[in-house]
N, C-alpha and C positions, 0 to 999 in steps of 0.2 A: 511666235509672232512679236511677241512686245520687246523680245530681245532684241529682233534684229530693226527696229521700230526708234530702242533708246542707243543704239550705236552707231543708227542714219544719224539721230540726232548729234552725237558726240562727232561725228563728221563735221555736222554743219557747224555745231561750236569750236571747233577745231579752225576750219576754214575761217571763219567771221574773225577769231580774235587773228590770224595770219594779216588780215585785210587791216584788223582795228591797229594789231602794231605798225604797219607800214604807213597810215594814217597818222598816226602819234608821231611819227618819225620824220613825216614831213611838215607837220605842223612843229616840231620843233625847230629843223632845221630853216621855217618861213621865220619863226621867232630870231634867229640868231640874226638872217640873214637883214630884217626890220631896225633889228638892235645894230647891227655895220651900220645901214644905210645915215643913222643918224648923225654919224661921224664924217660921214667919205663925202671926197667931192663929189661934184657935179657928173666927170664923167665916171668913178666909179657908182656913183647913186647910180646912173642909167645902167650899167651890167647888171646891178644886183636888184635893180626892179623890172629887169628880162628875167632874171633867175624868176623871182619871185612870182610874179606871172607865170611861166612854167609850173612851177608848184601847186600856186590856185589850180591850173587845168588839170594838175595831175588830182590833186583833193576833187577835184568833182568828178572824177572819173571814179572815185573810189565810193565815194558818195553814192552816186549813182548804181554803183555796182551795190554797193550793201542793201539800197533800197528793193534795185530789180533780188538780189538772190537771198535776202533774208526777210520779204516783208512780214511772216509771222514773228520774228523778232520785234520788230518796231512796231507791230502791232498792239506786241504784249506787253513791250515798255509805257504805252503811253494808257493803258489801262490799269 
């Protein structure tokens, strides 16, 4: 029983860091995208703050999803 108990688990840590990397990934790529905008014209500012918008939606979807599929995680962190 406890085996098959700490291998659900290593599943779900499995899954969670897949989710934490793609998170990481987009947060950098908002980072890069921040650091353009401060150079670029006026109409490139507007593409890259459509990109960047997109990204936000995409972060709270991931957000989201970690909360709904890991809340004993976040539980455990904040204890």
């Amino acid at each position: 029983m406890i085996r098959e108990e700490v291998l659900e688990q290593l599943h779900q840590v499995k899954a969670l860091r897949e989710i934490l990397d793609e998170k990481e990934e987009l947060l950098r790529t908002m980072k890069s995208i921040a650091l353009e905008a401060m150079n670029a014209g006026d109409s490139r500012r507007i593409v890259l703050n459509q990109s960047f918008q997109d990204l936000q939606n995409q972060l709270v979807y991931l957000e989201s999803k970690i909360s709904v599929s890991f809340p004993e995680v976040l539980n455990n962190s904040i204890e």
